[in-house]
N, C-alpha and C positions, 0 to 999 in steps of 0.2 A: 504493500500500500504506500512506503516513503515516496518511492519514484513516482507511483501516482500524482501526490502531493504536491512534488517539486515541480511535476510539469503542468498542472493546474496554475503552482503559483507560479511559475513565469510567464504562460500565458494570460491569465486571469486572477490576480490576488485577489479582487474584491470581486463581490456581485454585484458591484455599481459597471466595473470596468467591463463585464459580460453583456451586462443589458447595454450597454454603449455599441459592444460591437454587433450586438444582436436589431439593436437601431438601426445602426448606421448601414446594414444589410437591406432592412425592410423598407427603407426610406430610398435608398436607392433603387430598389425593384420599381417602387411606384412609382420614379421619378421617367425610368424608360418608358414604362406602360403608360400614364399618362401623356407623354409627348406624345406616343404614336398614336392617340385616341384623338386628337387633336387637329391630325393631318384631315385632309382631302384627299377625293380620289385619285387626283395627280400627284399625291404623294408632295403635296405643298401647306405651308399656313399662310391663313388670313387673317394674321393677325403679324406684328413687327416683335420678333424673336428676340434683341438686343435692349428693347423696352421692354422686355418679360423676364431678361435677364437683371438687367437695372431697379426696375420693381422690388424683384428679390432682393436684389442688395439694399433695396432701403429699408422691407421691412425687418430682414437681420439686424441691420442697425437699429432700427427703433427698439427690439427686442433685446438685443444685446446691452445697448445703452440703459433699458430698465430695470435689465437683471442688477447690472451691476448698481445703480441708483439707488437700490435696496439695502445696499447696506453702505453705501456712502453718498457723499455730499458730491450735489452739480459741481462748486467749485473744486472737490477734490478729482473730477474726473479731467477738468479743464486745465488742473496743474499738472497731471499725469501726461496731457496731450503734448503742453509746453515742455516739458522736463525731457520727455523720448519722442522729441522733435525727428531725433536722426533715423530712429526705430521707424517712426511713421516714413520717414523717404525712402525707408529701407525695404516700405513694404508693397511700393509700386511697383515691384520686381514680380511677386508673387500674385499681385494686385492684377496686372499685365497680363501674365501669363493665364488666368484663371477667368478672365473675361475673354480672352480668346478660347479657352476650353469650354465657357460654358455657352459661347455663340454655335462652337464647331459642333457642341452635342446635340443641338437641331437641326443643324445639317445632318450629319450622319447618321443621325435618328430619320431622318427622312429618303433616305438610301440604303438603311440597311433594317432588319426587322428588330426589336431589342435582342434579342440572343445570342443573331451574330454580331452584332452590336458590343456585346458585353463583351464574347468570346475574344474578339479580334482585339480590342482594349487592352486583352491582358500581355503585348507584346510591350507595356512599360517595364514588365516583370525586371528584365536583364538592366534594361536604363538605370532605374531606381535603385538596385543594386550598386551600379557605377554611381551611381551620385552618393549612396550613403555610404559608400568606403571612401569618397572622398573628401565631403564633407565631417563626415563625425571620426574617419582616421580608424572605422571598424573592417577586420578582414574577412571577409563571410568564408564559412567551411566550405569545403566539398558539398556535402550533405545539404548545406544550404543552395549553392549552384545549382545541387542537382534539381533541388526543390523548385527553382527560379527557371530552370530552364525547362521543365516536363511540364513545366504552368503556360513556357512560349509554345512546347511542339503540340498544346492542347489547341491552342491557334492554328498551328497548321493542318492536323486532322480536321478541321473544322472546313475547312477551304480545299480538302480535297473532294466533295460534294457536288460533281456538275451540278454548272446552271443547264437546265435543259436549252437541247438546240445547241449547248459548248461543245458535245462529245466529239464533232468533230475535231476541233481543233488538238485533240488529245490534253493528256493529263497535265504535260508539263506546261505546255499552252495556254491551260486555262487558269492552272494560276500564275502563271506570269503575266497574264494579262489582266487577273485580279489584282498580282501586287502592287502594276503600273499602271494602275485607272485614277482617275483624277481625284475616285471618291475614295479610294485607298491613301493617297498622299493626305489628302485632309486629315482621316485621322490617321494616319500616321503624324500628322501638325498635331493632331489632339494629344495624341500621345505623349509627344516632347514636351508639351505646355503640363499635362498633369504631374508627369514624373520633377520635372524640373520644379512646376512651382510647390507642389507636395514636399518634397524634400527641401525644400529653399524656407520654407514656411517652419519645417519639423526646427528647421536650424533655429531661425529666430525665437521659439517658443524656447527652446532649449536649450540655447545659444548667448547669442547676442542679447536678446531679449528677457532673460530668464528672471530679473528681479521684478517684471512687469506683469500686474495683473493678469490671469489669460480674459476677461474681456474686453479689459482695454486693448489686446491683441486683437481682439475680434474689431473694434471698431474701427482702428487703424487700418484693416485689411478691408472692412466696408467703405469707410470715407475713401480709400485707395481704388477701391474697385468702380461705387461710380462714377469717380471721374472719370477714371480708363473707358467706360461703357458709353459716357456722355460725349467723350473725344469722339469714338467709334459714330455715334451718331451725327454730329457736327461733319466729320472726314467723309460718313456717305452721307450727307446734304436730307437726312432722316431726321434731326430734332426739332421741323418746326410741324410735321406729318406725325410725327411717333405723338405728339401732344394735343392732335387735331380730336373732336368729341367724336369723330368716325373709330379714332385708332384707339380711343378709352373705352368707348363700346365694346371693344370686339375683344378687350382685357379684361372686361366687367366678365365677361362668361363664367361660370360654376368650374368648368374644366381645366381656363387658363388660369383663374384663382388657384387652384388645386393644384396647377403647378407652382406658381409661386408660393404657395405656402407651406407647401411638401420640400421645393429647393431652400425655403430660408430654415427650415429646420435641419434637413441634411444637411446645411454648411454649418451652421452651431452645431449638431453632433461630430463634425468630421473637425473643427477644431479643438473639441475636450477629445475625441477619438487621439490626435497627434498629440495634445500634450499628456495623454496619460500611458498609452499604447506606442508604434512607432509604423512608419510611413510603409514600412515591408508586411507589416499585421495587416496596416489599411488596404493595401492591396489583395492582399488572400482572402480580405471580406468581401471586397468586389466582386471576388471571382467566386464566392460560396454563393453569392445570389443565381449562378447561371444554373442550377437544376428549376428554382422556383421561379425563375423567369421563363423558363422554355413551357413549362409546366402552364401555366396562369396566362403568357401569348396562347396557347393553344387552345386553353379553355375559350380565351376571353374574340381571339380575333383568326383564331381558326388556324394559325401556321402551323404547318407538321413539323412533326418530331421526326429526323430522321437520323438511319444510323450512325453517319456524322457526327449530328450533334451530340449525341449521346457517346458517342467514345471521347467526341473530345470533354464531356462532363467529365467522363471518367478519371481523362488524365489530370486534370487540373483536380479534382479531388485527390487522387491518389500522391502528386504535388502538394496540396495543403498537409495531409497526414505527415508526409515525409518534414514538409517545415516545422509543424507542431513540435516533435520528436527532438529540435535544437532553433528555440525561437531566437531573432535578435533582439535582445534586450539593451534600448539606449537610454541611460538615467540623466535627466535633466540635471546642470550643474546644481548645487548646494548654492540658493540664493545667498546675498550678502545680511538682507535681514534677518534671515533664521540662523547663520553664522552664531550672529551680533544674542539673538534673542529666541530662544527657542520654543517659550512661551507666548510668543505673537498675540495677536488678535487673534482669537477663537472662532468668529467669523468668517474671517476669510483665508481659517487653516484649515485643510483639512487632510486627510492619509496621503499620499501619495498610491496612484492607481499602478504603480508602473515598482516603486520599491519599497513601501511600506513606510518611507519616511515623510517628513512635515514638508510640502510643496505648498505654494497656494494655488487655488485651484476650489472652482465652486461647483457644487455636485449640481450639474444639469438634469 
């Protein structure tokens, strides 16, 4: 039963850190399934996709900014903003990168169904590796590789699946003509932009950023993000249309609300996910959703299940087992206040999700 133990507690010490990643699963399923509920028969929206993005980031902000309000003062948030002035510039990097991933995910969401959708995503697996031995200076085992790369060839059993009508072109034809389709390089853009800013992001919480609230993280990363979103609008000649009473209309919908309010929850779970858990977990929960995504498209919008898809479930499962077995664990520096004072604010201490010690960090 010890071993049991240990490998519970490195993946999971607390039952707060479980229901986190059990969220952050659920939230993502519906976040596919609703985009593609949304489409047209052309496989289009009508409604402006970068103001549905923008939305979201406001009302994270207003949420983020409340939670935290709660147990402090307006003006103490407002000294926080001036103090980690440089944190805030620090964090149009990820700011950037994460308004281009969350424009691409409706594109691609509109090319591809959510399951291949999900599948093909997990080719960040090897990037994010490279980014977090470089960033946080950790060497991943074997075991771990191995784990990171039977999670990429789950991607490619996924795309050896003609499209009907391909078979001529033979096997190797068809996916090399899926690797080099216009809709493949996008996300493959998606790609770059999740792994980069995910791990860009892990660093600051953990990093650079580490004596700072995690919601005043959050806000800094909202206020970053709509500007980013507001630029994008201005640069395609969309912010005086995006705010027309035709294009609030068609945001007012029950469905496109349901997106917004499902993405501003999934991005508050996925920043307590990064500060308690770490950016290689967050992905193997990405990929835990691809059974009950394939599963709930079929129910819901009729796609088949074919044996494709299902071997590649297999492997990316059989990929998380093997990562389970030797998780990476990255521990946020030892702030300087809890250094100083170990007895803090009661408040805004609370366990640490990730090693058992005093971080701060507010239970979502």
């Amino acid at each position: 039963m010890e071993p049991n133990k240990r490998f519970w507690g490195e993946l999971f010490p607390t039952k707060l850190s479980a229901a986190i990643f059990v969220a952050y699963i659920g939230f993502f399923i519906n976040h596919g399934i609703l985009v593609t509920a949304t489409k047209d028969k052309n496989n289009k929206y009508d409604y402006n996709i970068t103001t549905v993005v923008m939305l979201t980031e406001c009302l994270k902000l207003v949420v983020t900014t409340l939670i935290f309000l709660k147990d402090h003062s307006f003006s103490t948030l407002i000294n926080e903003v001036i103090k980690n002035r440089k944190v805030l510039l620090l964090y149009f990097v990820p700011a950037l990168l994460y308004c281009f991933y969350n424009n691409l995910a409706f594109i691609n969401l509109a090319a591809f169904d959510p399951t291949t959708y999900n599948l093909l995503l997990q080719f960040r697996v090897v990037i994010t590796g490279l980014l977090f031995q470089v960033l946080f200076k950790k060497t991943l085992s074997r075991r771990q590789w191995l784990s990171l790369l039977l999670l990429t060839g789950g991607c490619v059993v996924k795309q050896l699946g003609l499209p009907s009508g391909a078979a001529s072109s033979g096997l190797v034809g068809s996916l090399l003509d899926t690797l080099f389709s216009v809709h493949m390089l996008l996300l493959l853009a998606q790609v770059f932009c999740s792994c980069f800013a995910g791990v860009y992001n892990e660093f600051l919480l953990k990093d650079t950023g580490v004596d700072i609230h995690i919601m005043v993280h959050n806000v800094f990363m909202y206020l970053d993000s709509i500007v980013c979103n507001m630029v994008v609008l201005l640069l395609r000649g969309e912010a005086g249309g995006a705010l027309s009473s035709a294009s609030i209309g068609t945001l007012l919908r029950p469905k496109v609300m349901a997106i917004v309010v499902n993405s501003a929850i999934c991005g508050i779970v996925t920043s307590v996910f990064l500060k308690s858990l770490n950016s290689i977990l967050k992905t193997f929960a990405s990929a835990l959703d691809l059974s009950f995504t394939a599963v709930l498209c079929w129910l819901i919008f009729g796609i088949p299940i074919d044996v494709y898809t299902v071997a590649a479930i297999v492997v990316v499962s059989v990929a998380t087992w093997f990562y389970s077995q030797q998780p990476v664990v990255n521990k946020p520096k030892p702030t300087a206040r809890h250094r100083e004072d170990s007895d803090d604010e009661g408040g805004d201490v609370t366990r640490s999700l990730v090693n058992g010690k005093k971080t701060e960090l507010i239970a979502v």
